[in-house]
N, C-alpha and C positions, 0 to 999 in steps of 0.2 A: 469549099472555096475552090474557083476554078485555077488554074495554073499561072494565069496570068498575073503578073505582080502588080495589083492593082496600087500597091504604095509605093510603089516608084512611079515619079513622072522626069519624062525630057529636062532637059532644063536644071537638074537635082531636087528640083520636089519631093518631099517624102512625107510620109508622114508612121506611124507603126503600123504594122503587118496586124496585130493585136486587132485596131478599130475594123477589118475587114473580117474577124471572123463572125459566123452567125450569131454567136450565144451572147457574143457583145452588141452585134447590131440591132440584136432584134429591141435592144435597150434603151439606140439612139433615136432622137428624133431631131434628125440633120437639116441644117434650112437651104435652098439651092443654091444663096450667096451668103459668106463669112464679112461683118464688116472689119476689117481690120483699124482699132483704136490707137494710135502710140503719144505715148506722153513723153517722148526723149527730148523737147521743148520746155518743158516746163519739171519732171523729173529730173533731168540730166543737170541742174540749172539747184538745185534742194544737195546736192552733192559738195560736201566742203571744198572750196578751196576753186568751184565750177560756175564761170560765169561766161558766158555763150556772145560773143561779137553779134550785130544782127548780120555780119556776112556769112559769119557762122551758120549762126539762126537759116539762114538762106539756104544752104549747102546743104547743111542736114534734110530740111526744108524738101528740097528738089529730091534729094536722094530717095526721100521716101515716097515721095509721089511717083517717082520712077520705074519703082519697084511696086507699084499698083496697093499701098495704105490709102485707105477711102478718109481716116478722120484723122488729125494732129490736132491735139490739145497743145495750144502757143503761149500756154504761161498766162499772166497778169498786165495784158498791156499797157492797161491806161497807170500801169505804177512808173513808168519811164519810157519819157519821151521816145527813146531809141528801140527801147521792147516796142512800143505801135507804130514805128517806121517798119521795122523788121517784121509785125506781122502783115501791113500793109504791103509790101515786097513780095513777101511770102504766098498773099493772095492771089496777086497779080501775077506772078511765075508760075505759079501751080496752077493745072491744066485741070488736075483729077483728083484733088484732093479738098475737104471742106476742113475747116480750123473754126477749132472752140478754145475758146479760153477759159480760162480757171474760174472765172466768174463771168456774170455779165457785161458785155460791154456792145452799146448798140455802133450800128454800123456808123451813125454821125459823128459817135465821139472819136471811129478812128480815122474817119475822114477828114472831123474838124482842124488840126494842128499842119494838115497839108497846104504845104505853099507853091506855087505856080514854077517856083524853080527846082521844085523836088525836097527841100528841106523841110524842117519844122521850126 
């Protein structure tokens, strides 16, 4: 391994020194881009006593799109009204992020309950 500390990056990126040596790499088979998944939508939310505001929902939302997560899992939406305002918010805020939900839910039905002055 060369001197360079290839598990440090700028910024504080790391990752172990471990994945850079050869006897390990020669193991992996690394892809050029990681899709980063987070379920803290819909997870965070399965926690007693944890139930997520959809401004919340938003906050969280943004933060992770910020910090470059490609996918949020947004919970259950069509189970309350305010869970599909908040992932519809969610969508519309987020620049670089795509949201799945826990199950199906096509795009009509979270469009359906939108009203013209922004409520359901």
């Amino acid at each position: 391994m060369e001197n360079e500390k290839l598990w440090i990056r700028d910024g504080g990126w790391w990752t172990s020194e471990v994945n850079f040596l050869e006897e390990v790499r020669k193991t992996f088979s690394i892809p050029d881009k990681v899709i980063i998944h987070d379920a803290t939508l819909r997870d965070g939310e399965q926690t007693p006593g944890v139930v997520f505001k959809k401004e919340e929902k938003l906050i969280l939302a943004k933060a992770l799109d910020s910090v470059g997560v490609d996918r949020i899992e947004a919970g259950m939406p069509a189970v309350a009204p305010e869970d599909m305002q908040a992932l519809l918010f969610c969508i519309i805020d987020c620049i670089h992020t795509s949201f799945y939900d826990f199950f199906y839910t096509p795009v009509e039905l979270v469009l359906q309950p939108w009203k013209s002055d922004g409520n359901f």
